[in-house]
FIMAR-783150 format. One record per residue (C-alpha): residue in one letter; y, x, z negated. Coordinates in nm, 4 decimals, padded with zeros to 6 digits. Each point is the difference from the previous one (the first is absolute). Layout:
<atoms>
+--------+----------+----------+----------+
: residu :    north :     east :       up :
+--------+----------+----------+----------+
:      A :        Y :        X :        Z :
...
+--------+----------+----------+----------+
</atoms>
This chain:
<atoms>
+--------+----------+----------+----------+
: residu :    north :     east :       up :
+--------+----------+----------+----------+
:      X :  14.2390 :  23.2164 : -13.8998 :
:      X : -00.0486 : -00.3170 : -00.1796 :
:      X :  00.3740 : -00.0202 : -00.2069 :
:      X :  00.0598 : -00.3661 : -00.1463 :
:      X : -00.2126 : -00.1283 :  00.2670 :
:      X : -00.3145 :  00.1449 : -00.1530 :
:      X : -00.3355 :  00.0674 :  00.1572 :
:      X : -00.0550 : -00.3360 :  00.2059 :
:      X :  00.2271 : -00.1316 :  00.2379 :
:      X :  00.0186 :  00.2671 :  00.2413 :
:      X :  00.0124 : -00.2279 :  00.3297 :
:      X :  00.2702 : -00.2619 :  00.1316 :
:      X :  00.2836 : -00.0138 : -00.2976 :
:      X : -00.0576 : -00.3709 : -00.0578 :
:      X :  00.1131 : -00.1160 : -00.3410 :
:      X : -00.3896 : -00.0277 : -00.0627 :
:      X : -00.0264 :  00.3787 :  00.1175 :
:      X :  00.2672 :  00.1550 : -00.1932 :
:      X : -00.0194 : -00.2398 : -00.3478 :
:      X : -00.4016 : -00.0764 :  00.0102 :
:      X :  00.0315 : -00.4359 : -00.0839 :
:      X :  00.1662 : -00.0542 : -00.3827 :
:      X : -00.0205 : -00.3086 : -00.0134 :
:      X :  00.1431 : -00.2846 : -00.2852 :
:      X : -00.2883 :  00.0923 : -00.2144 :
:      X :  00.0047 :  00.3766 :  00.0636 :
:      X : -00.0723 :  00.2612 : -00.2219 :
:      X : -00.0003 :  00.3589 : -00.0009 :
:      X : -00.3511 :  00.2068 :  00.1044 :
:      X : -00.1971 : -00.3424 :  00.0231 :
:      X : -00.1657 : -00.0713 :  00.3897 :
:      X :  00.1833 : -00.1352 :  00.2647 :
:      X : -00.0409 : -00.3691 : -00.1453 :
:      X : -00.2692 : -00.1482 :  00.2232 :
:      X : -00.2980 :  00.1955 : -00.1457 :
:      X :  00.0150 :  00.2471 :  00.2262 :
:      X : -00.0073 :  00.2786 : -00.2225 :
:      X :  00.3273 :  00.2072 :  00.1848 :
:      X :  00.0880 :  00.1855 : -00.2790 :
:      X :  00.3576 : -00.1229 :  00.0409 :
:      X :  00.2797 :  00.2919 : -00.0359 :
:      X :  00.2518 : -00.0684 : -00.3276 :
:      X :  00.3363 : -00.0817 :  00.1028 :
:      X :  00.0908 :  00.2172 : -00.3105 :
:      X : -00.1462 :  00.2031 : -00.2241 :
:      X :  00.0443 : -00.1145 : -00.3906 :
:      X :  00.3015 :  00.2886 : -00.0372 :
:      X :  00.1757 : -00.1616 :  00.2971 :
:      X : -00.0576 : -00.4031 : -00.1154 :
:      X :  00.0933 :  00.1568 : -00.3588 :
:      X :  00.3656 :  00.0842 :  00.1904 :
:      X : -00.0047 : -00.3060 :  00.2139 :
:      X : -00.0423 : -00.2396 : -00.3123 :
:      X :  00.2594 :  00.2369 : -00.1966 :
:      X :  00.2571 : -00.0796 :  00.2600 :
:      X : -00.1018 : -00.3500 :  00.0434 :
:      X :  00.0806 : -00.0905 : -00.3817 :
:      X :  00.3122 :  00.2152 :  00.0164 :
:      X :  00.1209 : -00.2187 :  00.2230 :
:      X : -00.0677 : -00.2849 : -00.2598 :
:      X : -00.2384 : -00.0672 : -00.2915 :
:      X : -00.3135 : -00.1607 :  00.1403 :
:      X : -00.3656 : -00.1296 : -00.1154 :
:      X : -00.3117 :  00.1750 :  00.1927 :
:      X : -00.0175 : -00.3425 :  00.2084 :
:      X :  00.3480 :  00.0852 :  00.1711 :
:      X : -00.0641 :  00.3504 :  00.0879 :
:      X : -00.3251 : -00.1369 :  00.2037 :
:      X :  00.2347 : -00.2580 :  00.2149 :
:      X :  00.2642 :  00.2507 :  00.0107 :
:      X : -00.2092 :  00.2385 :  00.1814 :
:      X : -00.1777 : -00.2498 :  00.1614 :
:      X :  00.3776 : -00.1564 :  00.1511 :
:      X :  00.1232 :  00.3746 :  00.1053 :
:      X : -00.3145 :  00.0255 :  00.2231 :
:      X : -00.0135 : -00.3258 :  00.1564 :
:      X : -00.3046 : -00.1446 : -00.1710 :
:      X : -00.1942 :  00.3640 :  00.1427 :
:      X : -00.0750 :  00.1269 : -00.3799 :
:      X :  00.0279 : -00.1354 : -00.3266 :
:      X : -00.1182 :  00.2234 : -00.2485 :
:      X : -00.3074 : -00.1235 : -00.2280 :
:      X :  00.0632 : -00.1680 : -00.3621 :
:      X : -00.3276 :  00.2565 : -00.0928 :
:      X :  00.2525 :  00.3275 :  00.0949 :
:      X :  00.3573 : -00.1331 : -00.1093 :
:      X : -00.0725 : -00.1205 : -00.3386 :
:      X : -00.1655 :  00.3635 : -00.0703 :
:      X :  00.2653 :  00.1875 :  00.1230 :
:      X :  00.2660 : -00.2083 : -00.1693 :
:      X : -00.2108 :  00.0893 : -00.3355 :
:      X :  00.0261 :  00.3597 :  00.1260 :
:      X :  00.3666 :  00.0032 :  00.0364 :
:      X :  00.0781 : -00.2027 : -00.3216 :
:      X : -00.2146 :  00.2673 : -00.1678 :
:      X :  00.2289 :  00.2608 :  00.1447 :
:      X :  00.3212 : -00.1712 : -00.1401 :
:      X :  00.0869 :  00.0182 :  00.3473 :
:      X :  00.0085 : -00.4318 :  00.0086 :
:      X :  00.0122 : -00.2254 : -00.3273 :
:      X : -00.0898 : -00.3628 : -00.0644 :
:      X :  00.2840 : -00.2127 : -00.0654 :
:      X : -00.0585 : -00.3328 : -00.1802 :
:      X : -00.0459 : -00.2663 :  00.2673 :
:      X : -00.1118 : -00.3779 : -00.0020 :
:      X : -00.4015 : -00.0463 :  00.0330 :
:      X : -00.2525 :  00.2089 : -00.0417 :
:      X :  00.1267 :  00.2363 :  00.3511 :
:      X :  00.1099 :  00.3335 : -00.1263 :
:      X :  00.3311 :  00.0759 :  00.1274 :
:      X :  00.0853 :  00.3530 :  00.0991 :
:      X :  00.3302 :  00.2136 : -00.0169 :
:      X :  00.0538 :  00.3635 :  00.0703 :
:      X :  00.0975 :  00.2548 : -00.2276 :
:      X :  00.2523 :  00.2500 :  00.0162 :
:      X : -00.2929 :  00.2359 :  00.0248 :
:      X : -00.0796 : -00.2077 :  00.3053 :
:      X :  00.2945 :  00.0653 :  00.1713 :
:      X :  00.0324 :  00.3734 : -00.0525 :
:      X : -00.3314 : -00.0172 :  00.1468 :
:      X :  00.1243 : -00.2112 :  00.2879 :
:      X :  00.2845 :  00.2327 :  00.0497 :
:      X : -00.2023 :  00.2910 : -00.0140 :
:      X : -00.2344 : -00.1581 :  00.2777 :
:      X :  00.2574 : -00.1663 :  00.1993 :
:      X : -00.0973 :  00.1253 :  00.3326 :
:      X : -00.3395 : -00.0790 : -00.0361 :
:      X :  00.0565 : -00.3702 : -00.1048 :
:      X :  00.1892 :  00.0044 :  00.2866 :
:      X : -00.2295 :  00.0576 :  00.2229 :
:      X : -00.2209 : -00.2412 : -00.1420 :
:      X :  00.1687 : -00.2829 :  00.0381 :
:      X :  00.0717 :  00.1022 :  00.3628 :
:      X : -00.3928 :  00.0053 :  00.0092 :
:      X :  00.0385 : -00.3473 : -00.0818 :
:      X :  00.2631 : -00.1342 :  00.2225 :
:      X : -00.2316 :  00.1586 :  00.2453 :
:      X : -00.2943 : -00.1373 : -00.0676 :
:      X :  00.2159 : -00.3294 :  00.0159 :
:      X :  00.1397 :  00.0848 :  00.3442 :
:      X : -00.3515 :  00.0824 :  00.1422 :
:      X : -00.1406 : -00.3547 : -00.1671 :
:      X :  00.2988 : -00.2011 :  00.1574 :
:      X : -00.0461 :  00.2034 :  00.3414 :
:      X : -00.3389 : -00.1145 :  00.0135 :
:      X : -00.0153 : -00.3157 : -00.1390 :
:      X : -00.2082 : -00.1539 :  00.3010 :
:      X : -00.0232 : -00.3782 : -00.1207 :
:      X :  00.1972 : -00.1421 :  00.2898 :
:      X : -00.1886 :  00.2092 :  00.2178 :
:      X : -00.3666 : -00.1334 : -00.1402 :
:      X :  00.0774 : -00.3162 :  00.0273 :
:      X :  00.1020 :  00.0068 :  00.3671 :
:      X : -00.3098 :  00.2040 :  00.0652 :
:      X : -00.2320 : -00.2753 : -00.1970 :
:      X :  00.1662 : -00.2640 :  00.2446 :
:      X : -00.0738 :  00.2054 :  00.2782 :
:      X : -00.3585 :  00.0561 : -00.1013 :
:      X :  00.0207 : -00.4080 : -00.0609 :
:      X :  00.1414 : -00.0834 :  00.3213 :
:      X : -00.2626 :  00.2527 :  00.1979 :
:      X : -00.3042 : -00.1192 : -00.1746 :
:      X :  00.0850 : -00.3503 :  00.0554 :
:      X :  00.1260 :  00.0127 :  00.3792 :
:      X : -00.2715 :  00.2427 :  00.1014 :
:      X : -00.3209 : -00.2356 : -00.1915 :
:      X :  00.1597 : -00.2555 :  00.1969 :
:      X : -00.2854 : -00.1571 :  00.3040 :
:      X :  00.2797 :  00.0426 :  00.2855 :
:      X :  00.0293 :  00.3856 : -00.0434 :
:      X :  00.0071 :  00.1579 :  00.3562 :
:      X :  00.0515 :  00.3593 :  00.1176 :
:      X :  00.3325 : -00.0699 :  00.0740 :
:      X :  00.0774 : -00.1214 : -00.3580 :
:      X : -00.1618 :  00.3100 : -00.1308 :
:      X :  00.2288 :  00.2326 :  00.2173 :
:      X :  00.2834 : -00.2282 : -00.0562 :
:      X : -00.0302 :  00.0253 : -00.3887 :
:      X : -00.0204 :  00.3831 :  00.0357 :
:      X :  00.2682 :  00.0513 :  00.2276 :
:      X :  00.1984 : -00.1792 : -00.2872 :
:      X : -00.1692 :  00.1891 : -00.2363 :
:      X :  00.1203 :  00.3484 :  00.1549 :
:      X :  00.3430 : -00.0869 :  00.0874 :
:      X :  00.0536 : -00.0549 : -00.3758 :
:      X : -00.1333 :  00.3452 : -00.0922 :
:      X :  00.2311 :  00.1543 :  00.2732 :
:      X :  00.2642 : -00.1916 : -00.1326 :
:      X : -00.0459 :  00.1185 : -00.3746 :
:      X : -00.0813 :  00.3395 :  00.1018 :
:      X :  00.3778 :  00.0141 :  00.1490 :
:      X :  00.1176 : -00.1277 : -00.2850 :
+--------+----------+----------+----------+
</atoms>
């Protein structure tokens, strides 16, 4: 079964297992962002970001910038949706009648939604819905695994252990001194 988790994934349900890594500058289809060619899954497909950008300028008239960080704020920093996918679908839904540029200061086309937008919103309400719980989710898992505090103990560790153990007045007993340490912490985490 691969659902909304799609075809990868299928081990531990890390936030990196279940969402693939969207980062700040994350598109939709493109690799995983390190030139590893991963063949990253879409967090939507273009009908589903049509309805997620629908909703978002229901809730208020915004330029193609604001959608990004909007999406980008729900999930946590996990996924922000490319410039090269929003500004075509916002062409695509203005050329629906479903949104329509309002006059706004600077050259940043401001979008509105249409009363053909909403029926379509109403019609689809359960499924927008659900996408924005897709969202919060994929905000939940980012905050749940948000391991900065947690590298940077670990680099001080690794520090600490490269340093002590390089040292010339290593002995056996240091070594089984610094390990004994070493797995009393994991016991300790492991109960926590």
């Amino acid at each position: 079964m691969f659902g909304m988790y799609g075809r990868r994934g299928c081990g531990p349900r890390s936030y990196y297992a279940v969402w693939g890594h969207h980062g700040r500058h994350g598109g939709f289809g493109r690799g995983m962002g390190r030139g590893d060619g991963g063949g990253r899954r879409r967090v939507f497909d273009g009908g589903e970001l049509k309805l997620v950008l629908l909703k978002l300028i229901e809730e208020q008239a915004r330029h193609g910038y604001d959608l990004i960080r909007d999406i980008e704020e729900r999930t946590g920093g996990a996924y922000a949706p490319s410039p090269g996918v929003i500004y075509p679908t916002l062409t695509l839904l203005d050329d629906m009648g479903l949104i329509a540029e309002e006059k706004s200061e600077g050259a940043k086309k401001l979008f509105a939604i249409t009363d053909a937008g909403k029926a379509m919103l109403a019609a689809k309400a359960v499924e927008v819905e659900a996408l924005f719980a897709r969202l919060a989710e994929l905000g939940e898992a980012r905050a749940k695994t948000d391991g900065a505090p947690i590298r940077r103990a670990m680099g001080n560790l690794r520090a600490v252990l490269q340093n002590r153990l390089s040292a010339d007045d290593v002995t056996g007993d240091t070594l089984h001194d610094v390990a004994a340490l070493l797995d009393e912490a994991a016991r300790k985490i492991e109960r926590l």
